[in-house]
C-alpha positions in Angstrom: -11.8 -28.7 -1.3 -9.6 -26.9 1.1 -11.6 -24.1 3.3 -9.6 -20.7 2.1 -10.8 -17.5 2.0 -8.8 -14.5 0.3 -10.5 -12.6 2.5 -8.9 -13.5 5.9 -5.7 -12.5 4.4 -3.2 -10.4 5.9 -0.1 -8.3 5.3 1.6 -8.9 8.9 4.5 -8.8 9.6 4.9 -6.2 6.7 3.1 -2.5 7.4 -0.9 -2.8 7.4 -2.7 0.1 7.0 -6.5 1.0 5.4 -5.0 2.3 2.1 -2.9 -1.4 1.6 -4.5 -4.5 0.5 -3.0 -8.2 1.6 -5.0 -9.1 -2.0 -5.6 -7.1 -5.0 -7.5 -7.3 -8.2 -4.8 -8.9 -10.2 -4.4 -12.0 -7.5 -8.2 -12.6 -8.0 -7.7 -12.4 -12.1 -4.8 -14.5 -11.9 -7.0 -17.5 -9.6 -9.6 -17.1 -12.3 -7.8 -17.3 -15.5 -6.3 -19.9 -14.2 -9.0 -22.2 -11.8 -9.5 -24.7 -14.9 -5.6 -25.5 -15.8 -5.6 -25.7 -11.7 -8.2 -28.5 -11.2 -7.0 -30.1 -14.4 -3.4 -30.5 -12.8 -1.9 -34.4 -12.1 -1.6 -35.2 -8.5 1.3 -35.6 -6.4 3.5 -38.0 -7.7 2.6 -37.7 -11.2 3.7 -35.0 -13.8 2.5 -31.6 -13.5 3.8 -29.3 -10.4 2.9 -26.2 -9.4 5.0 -23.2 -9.0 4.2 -19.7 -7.4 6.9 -16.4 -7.9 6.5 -13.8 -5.9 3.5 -14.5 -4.3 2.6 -11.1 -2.4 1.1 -12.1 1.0 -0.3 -16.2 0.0 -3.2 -15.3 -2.4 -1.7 -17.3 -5.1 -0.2 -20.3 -3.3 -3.0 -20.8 -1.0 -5.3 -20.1 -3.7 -3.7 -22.5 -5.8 -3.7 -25.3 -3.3 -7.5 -24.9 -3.0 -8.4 -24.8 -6.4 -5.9 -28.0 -7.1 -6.4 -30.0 -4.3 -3.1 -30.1 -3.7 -0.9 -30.0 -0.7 2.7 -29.7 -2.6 2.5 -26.2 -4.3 6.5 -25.0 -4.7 6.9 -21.3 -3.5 9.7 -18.6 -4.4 9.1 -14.8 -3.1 12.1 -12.8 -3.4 11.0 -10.7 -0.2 11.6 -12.6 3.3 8.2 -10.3 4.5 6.6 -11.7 2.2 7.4 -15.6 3.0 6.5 -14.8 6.9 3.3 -13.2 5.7 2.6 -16.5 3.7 3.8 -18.6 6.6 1.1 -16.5 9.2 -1.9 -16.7 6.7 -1.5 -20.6 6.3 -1.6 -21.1 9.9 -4.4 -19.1 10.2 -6.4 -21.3 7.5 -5.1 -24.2 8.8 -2.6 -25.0 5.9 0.5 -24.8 7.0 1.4 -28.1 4.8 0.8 -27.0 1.6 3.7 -25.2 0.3 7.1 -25.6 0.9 10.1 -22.5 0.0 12.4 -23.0 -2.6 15.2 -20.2 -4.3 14.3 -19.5 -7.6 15.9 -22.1 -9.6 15.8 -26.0 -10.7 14.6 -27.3 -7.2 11.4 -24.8 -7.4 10.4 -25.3 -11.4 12.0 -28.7 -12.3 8.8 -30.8 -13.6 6.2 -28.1 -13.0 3.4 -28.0 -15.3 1.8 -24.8 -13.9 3.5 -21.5 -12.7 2.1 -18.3 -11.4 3.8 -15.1 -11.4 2.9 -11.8 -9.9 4.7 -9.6 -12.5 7.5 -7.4 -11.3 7.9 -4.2 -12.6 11.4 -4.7 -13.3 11.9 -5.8 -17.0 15.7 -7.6 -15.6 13.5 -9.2 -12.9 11.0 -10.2 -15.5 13.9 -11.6 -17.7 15.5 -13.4 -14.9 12.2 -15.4 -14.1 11.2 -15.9 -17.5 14.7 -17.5 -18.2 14.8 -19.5 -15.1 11.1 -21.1 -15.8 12.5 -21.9 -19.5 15.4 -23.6 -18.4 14.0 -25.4 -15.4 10.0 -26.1 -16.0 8.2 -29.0 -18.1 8.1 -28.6 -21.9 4.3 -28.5 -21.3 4.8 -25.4 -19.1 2.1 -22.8 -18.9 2.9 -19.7 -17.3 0.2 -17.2 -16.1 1.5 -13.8 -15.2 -0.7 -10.8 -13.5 -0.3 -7.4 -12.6 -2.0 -4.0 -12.5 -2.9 -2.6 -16.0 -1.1 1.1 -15.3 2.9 -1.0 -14.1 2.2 -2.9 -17.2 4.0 -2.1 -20.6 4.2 -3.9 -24.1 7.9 -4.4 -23.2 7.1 -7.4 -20.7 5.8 -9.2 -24.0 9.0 -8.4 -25.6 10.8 -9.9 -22.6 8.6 -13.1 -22.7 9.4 -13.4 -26.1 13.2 -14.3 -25.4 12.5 -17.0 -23.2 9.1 -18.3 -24.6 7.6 -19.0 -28.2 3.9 -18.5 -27.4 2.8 -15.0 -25.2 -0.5 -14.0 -24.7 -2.6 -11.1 -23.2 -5.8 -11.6 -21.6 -8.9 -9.3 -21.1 -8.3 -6.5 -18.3 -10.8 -6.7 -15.3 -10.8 -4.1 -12.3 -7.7 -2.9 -13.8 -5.5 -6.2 -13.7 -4.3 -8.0 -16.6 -2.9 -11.6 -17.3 -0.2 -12.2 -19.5 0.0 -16.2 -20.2 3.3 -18.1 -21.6 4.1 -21.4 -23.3 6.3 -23.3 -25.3 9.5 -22.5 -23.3 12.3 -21.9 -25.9 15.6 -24.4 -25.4 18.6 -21.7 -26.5 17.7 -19.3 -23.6 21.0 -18.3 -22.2 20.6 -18.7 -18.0 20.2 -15.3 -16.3 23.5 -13.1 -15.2 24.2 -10.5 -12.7 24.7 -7.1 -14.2 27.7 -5.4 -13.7 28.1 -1.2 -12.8 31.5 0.3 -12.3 31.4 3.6 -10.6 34.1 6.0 -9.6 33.5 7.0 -6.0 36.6 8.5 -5.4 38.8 5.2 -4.7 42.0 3.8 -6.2 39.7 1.8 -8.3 36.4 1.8 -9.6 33.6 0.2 -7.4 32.4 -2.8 -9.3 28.5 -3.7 -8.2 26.6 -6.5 -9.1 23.1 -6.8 -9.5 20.8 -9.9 -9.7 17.0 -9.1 -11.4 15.0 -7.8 -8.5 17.4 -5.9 -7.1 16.2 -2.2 -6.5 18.1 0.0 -9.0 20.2 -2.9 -10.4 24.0 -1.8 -11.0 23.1 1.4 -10.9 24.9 3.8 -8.2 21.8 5.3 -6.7 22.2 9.0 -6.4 21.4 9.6 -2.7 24.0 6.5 -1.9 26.7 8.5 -3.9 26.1 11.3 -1.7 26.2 9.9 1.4 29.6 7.5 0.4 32.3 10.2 1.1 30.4 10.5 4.9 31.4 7.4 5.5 34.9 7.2 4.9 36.0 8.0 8.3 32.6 6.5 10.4 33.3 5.8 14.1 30.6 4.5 16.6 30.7 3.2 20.2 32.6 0.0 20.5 30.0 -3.2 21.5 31.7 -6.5 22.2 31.0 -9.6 20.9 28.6 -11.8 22.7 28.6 -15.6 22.1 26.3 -15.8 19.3 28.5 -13.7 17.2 25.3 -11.2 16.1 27.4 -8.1 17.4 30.9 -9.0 15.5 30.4 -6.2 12.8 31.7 -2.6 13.4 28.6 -1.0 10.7 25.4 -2.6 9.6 24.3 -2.1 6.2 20.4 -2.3 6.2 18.9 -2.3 3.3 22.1 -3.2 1.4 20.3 -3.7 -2.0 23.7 -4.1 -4.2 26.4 -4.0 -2.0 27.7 -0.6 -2.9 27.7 1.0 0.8 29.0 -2.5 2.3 31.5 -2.8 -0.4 32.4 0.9 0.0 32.8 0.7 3.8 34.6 -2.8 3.4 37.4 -1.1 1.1 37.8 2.4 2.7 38.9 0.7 6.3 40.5 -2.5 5.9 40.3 -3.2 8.9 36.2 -2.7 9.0 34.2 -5.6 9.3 30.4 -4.5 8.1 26.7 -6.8 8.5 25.2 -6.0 5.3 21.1 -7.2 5.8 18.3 -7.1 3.3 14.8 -8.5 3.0 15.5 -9.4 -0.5 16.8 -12.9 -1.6 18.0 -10.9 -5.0 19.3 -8.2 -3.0 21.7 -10.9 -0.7 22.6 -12.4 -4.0 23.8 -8.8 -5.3 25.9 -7.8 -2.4 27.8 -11.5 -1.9 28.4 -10.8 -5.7 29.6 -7.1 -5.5 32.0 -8.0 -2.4 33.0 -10.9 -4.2 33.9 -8.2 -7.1 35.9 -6.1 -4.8 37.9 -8.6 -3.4 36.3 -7.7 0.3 34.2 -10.4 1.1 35.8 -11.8 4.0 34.9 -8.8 5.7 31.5 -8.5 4.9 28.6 -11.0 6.7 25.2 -10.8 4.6 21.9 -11.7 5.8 18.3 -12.1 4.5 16.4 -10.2 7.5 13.2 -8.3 8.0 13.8 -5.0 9.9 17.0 -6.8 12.0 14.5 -9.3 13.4 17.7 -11.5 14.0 20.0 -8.8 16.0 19.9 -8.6 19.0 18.9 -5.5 21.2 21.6 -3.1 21.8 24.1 -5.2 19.5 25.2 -1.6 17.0 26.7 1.5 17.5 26.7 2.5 14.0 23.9 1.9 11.1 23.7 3.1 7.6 20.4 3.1 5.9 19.1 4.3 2.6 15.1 3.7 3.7 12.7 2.7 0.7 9.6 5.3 0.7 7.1 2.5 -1.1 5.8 -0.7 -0.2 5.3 -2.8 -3.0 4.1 -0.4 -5.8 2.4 2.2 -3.5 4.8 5.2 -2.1 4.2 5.0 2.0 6.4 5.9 4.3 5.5 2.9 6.8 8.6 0.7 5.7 10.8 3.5 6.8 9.4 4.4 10.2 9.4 0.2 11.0 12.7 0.8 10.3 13.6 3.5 12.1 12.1 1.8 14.9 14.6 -1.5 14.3 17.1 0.9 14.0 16.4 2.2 17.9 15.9 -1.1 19.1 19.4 -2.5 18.2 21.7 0.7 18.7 23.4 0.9 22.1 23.0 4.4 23.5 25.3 6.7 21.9 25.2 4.4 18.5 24.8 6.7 15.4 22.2 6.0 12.5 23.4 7.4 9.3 20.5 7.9 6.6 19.8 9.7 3.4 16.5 10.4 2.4 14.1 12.5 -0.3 14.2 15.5 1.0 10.6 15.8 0.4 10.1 13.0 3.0 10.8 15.3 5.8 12.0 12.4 7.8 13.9 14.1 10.7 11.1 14.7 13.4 10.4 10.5 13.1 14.0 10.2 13.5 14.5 12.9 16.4 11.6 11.1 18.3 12.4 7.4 17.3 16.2 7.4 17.7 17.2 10.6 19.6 18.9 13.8 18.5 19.4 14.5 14.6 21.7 16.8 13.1 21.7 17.5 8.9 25.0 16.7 7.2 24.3 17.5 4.3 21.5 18.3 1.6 21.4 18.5 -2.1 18.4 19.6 -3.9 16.6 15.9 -3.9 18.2 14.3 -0.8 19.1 14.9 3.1 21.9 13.3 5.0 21.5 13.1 8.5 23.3 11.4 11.5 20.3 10.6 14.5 22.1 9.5 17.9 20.7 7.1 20.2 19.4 8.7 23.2 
């Protein structure tokens, strides 16, 4: 038995406060329901793999790897905070060599008997997983699914339907729930972008793409759409390339999601070259897709980044963001302040951060004190535009 305890988890690098757990009711369901299929599982080298999606902060892969014995559990988690968080909790435990990262796809599921799933609130990121464990795991597959009883609806049953032939609910305990699938269906059409065209005031309509756990989808969020037209004519302080090339981009996009304000900057200035970063695998997906679909993707570099971990200090002089105000499924406005404090880290002085936020939010003291001095642009009744300069 491998010493593990779910108790020595943590959150780090993500935002770790008293009010956020690094394990929650439904990862403890989810080990219990499925402990006996666990211990039952083949070992390496014979039939029956294990898979883990979306595994918050390691509960369910290290978990997993205790209650199998084995050292070969296959990983996906969408958010890159999440894989460091994994990769900082094995180390601490002392097993660092029992996973190993794979996209979501053939490599992760091909052959595996057992899959775990922390369910996403998103019914087209549910769909896309279902569809992808379908096409890629054993016939044999069972699928054990868990999430909090009040971000669950019959609709995820629906969704498991199309990709499986056998969908079951367990008992609730401490509020969780575990939904459990089998007998993966062999019609299932493989999952698909989704496509958005908006009008946003250009020659054409801005075609966005959008991959399952993609926040918002195709959608043109409304606070982006208000911002867009302020960024027609941005301008920042020029910052030469160093040899590394991290400071060849005149904008950053962080937080690009889809790819609308990296496509929208890309096609408004043909001669702007724009990083669009995201801690999202989906999200990366999406924007390559969307500039892809607007016929700008040479001039558009995307990266799958924490907080601009990989920039270098003093690399920008202009950054847009559109910061999330929840971590997870809890509203908290630590993600936003990290990033604010990224955001003051790699400006040069002078450098301009561009944002749009809820108005409710009241974000511009944080910004005044992290970055320097803030001026409003704009407000609408729901969101504030504001331009912070690096002191």
């Amino acid at each position: 038995m491998i010493p593990f305890s779910l108790d020595l988890l943590r959150r780090r690098p993500d935002v770790e406060a008293p009010e956020l757990d690094a394990v929650d009711a439904a990862d403890r369901l989810l080990l219990d329901t499925a402990r006996h299929r666990l211990a039952a599982v083949d070992h390496p080298g014979g039939r029956g793999g294990i898979a883990t999606i979306n595994d918050s902060y390691g509960a369910l892969t290290l978990g997993a790897a205790q209650l199998s014995g084995r050292t070969d559990i296959r990983v996906f988690q969408d958010s890159v905070v999440g894989e460091r968080a994994l990769a900082l909790n094995a180390a601490g435990q002392g097993l660092d060599g029992v996973y190993r990262a794979f996209p979501l796809g053939a490599s992760l599921l091909a052959g595996a008997d057992t899959v775990l799933v922390r369910l996403p609130r998103s019914l087209d990121e549910l769909d896309e997983i279902a569809r992808t464990i379908a096409a890629h795991a054993a016939p044999g597959v069972r699928v054990f699914l868990a999430g909090r009883v009040k971000h669950m609806t019959l609709s995820m049953n629906a969704v498991l339907d199309t990709s499986f032939g056998e969908v079951g609910a367990g008992h609730a305990r401490q509020k969780a729930r575990v939904l459990t699938a089998g007998d993966p269906r062999s019609d299932v059409a493989p999952p698909l972008p989704r496509n958005g065209r908006h009008d946003v005031g250009l020659e054409r309509p801005l075609e966005l793409r959008a991959y399952g756990a993609t926040f918002g989808g195709a959608a043109l969020d409304p606070g982006t759409r208000l911002i867009l037209p302020h960024l027609r004519a941005l301008t920042g302080p020029v910052v030469p390339s160093d040899p590394s090339g991290q400071t060849d981009a005149d904008v950053i996009d962080l937080g690009c999601g889809n790819g609308t304000v990296a496509a929208y900057l890309a096609l408004t200035d043909p001669g702007r070259r724009v990083h669009a970063t995201d801690q999202s695998a989906s999200a990366v997906a999406s924007t390559l897709a969307t500039a892809e679909a607007n016929g700008v993707r040479d001039r558009i570099t995307v990266s799958r980044d924490d907080a601009l971990s990989e920039r270098p200090d003093g690399s920008s002089g202009l950054i847009v963001l559109n910061p999330p105000f929840h971590l997870g499924s809890t509203v908290h406005t630590g993600a936003a302040h990290r990033l604010f404090q990224a955001c003051a880290r790699v400006l040069v002085p002078g450098g301009e951060l561009w944002t749009v936020w809820n108005s409710h939010l009241r974000y511009r003291s944080a910004l005044e004190r992290t970055i320097g001095p803030t001026r409003q642009v704009e407000r609408s009744s729901r969101y504030t535009i504001t331009c912070s300069t690096r002191r």
